[in-house]
C-alpha positions as CSV (number, residue, x, y, z in Angstrom):
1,X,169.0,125.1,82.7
2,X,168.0,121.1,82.4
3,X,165.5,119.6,79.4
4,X,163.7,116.7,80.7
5,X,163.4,115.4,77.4
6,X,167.3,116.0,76.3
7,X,170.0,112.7,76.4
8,X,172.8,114.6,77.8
9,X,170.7,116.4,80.5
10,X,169.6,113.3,81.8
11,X,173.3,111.7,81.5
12,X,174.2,114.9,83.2
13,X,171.8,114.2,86.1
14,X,172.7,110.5,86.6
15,X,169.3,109.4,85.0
16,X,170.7,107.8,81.7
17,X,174.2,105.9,82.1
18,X,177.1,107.0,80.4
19,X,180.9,105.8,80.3
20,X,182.8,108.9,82.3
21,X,186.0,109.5,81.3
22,X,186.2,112.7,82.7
23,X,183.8,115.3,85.0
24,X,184.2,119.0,86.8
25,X,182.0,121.8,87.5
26,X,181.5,123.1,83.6
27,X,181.7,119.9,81.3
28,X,180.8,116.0,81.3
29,X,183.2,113.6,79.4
30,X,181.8,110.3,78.0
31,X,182.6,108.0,75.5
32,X,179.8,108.9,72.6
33,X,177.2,105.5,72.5
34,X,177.7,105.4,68.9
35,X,181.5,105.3,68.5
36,X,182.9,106.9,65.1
37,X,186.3,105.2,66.1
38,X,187.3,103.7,69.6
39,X,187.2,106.1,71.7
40,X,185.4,108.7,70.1
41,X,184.5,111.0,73.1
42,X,181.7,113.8,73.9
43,X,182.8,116.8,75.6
44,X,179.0,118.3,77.6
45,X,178.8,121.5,79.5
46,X,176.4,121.3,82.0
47,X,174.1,124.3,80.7
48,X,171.6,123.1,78.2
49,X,171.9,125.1,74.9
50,X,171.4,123.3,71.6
51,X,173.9,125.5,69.9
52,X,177.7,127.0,70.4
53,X,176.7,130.7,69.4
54,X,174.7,130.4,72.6
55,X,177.1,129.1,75.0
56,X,178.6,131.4,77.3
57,X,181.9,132.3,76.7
58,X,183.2,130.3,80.4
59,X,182.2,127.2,79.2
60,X,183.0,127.3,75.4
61,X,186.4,128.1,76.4
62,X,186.4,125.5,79.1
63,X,185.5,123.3,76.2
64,X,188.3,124.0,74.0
65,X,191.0,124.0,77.4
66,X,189.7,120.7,78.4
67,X,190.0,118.8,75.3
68,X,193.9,119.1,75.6
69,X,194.7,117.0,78.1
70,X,191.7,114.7,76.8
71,X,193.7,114.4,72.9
72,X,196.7,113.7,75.0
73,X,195.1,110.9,77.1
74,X,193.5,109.2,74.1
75,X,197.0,109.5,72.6
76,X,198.2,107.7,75.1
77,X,195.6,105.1,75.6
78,X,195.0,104.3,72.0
79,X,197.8,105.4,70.1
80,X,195.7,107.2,67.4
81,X,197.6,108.1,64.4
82,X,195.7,111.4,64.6
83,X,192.2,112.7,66.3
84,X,189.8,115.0,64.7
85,X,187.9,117.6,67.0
86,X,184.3,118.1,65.8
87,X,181.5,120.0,66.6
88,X,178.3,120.3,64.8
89,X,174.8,123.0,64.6
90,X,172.1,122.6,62.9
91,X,170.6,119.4,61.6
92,X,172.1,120.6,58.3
93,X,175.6,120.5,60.1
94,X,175.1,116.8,61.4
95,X,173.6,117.4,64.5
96,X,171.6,115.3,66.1
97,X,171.4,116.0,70.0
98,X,170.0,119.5,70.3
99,X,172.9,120.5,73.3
100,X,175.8,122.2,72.6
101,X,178.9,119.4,72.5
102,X,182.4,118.5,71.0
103,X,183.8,115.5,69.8
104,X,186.7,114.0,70.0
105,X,187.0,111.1,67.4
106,X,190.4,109.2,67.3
107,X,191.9,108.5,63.7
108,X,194.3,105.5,62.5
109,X,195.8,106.1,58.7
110,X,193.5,105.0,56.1
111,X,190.6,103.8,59.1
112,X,188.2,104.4,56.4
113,X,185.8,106.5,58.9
114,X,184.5,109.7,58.0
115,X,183.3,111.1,54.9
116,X,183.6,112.3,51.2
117,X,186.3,114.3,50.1
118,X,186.4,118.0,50.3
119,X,184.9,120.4,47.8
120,X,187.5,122.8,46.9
121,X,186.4,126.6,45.8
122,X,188.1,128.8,43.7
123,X,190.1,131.2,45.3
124,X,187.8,133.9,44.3
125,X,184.8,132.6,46.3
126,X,187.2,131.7,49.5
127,X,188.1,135.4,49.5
128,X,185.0,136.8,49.1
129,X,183.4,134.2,51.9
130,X,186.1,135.3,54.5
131,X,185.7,138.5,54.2
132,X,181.8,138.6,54.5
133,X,182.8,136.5,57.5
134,X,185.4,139.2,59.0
135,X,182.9,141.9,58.9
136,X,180.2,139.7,60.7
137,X,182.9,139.2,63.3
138,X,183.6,142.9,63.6
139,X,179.9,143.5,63.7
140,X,179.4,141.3,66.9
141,X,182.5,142.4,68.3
142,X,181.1,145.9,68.1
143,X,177.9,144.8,69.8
């Protein structure tokens, strides 16, 4: 499945350029056009879904096989003190191209590059949050 009107899909078809670090039948690798950090890469499958509860299970777990070998070459080229794996859905999560995708954002100590600190909960509310969360997961699971 393609959308004409959707970035990736037309990077995916060789009608928008892209810097290709990596390619095979399920996923696209490309350096994202607005870099976080040097090398901050995109992993794309090659379906178009906007979200990751709607990606097939094959390419979502090509997605998280492939990006491996990808933290190890960035390692390597770039000698990141650490890399952060990110993946957004929803507007209200950050998103901003409406097809599934990962990022892989290279880190240096104290790089100054992502956000505000986290909100910590009380332990009270974490509990309560996983375990509504377990029984959703044993509800699809059941499905």
């Amino acid at each position: 499945m393609r959308d004409a009107s959707c970035i990736f899909c037309r990077i995916l078809a060789g009608e928008a350029p892209a810097h290709v670090v990596h390619e095979d039948e399920l996923v696209m690798v490309f350096l994202d056009i607005n870099q976080a950090s040097p090398g901050h890469l995109l992993i794309v499958p090659r379906v178009h879904v906007p979200y990751w509860w709607e990606l097939d299970e094959a390419h979502a777990a090509h997605m998280g096989v492939i990006a491996r070998p990808l933290m190890q070459a960035l390692r390597e080229a770039l000698q990141p003190d650490g890399i952060n794996i990110l993946q957004n859905n929803g507007r209200a999560a950050g998103q901003e191209v409406f097809h599934v995708h990962m990022h892989l954002i290279p880190r240096w100590q104290n790089d100054g590059r992502l956000g505000k600190p986290p909100k910590y909960e009380p332990q009270e509310v974490m509990a309560e949050r996983a375990a509504r969360i377990r029984a959703a997961l044993a509800n699809i699971r059941q499905a």
